[in-house]
N, C-alpha and C positions, 0 to 999 in steps of 0.2 A: 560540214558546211563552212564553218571558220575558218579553214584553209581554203577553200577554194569557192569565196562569194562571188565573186564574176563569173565562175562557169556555171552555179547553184541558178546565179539568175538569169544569165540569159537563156539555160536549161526551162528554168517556170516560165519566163516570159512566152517564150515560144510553144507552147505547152499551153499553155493559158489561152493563148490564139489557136488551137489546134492547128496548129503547122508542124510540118515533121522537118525535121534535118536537112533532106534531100529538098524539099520546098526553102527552105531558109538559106541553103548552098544559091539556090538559083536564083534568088532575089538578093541576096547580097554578094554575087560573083568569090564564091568563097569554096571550096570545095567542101565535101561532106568530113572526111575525116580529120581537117583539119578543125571544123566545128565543133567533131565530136571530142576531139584530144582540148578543147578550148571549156567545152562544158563538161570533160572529167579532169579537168586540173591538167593533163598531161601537159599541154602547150603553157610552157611559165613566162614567155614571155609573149605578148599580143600588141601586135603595134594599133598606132591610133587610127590610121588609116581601116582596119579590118574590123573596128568599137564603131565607127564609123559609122562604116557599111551595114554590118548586122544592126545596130540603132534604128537607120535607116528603112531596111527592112520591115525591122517588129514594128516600126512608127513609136520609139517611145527614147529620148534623152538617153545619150553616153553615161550620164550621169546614173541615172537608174540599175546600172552595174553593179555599180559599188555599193547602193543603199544595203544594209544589213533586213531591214524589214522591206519585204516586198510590195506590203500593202499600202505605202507609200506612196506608189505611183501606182496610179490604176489605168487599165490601160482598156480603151474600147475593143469590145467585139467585132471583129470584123475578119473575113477571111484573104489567103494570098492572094488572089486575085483583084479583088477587092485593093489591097492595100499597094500592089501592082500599078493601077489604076491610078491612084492617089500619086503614090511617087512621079509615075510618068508626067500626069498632070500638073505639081509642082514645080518640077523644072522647068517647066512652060511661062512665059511671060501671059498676064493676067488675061489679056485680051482673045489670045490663043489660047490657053484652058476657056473660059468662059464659053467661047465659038462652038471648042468638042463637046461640050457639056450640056451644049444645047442643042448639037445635033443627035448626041446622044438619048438624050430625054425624048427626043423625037420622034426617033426612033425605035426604042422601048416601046414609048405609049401607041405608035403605031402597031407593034407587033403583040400590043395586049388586047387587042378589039378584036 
C-alpha cells in the first residue's frame, strides 16, 4: 500500500460505495482500464483533471487520495445513481435544482400511494 496510496484509496473508496469500475468509468468519463491501471499503481502518472473527475464521482475531496489512513474521511452511503443525481443537481444553479427537487418529490410521493 506504501507505494501506491492513491490507487489503495480510491480502490476502498469506491468499494466502500459499492460501485464497480465499469460504474465509476461512467460517472467520471474515464475509461475502465485506465481506472484499473490507476488503482494497481500501473498508471504513475494521473493528471489533476482525471483526481478530479473520480472525486467527483465518489463525492468525496481530491485530497482524500493521498490521506494514508482511510478512516479519515468518511464518506456517506449512498449508491451511483444516487450520487448521479447529486452531481447533476449541483451544477445547477440553486433555483433550478430546488424546482427538479420538488418535482421530483412530487412525483415519488404520487407514485407511493
Amino acid at each position: 500500500m506504501e507505494e501506491n496510496i492513491l490507487g489503495h484509496n480510491i480502490s476502498h473508496e469506491r468499494k466502500q460505495q459499492n460501485m464497480t469500475q465499469e460504474q465509476l468509468a461512467e460517472f467520471s468519463d474515464l475509461t475502465v482500464n485506465y481506472l484499473s491501471n490507476i488503482e494497481r499503481g500501473i498508471a504513475k502518472k494521473v493528471s489533476a483533471d482525471s483526481l478530479y473527475r473520480i472525486a467527483k464521482a465518489l463525492n468525496v475531496s481530491m485530497e482524500s487520495f493521498f490521506l494514508k489512513d482511510e478512516t479519515t474521511e468518511q464518506s456517506i452511503e449512498v449508491g451511483p445513481y444516487h450520487r448521479q443525481l447529486d452531481n447533476y443537481l449541483s451544477s445547477l444553479d440553486i433555483d433550478k435544482a430546488e424546482a427538479i427537487c420538488k418535482h421530483l418529490l412530487q412525483v415519488l410521493k404520487l407514485s407511493s400511494k
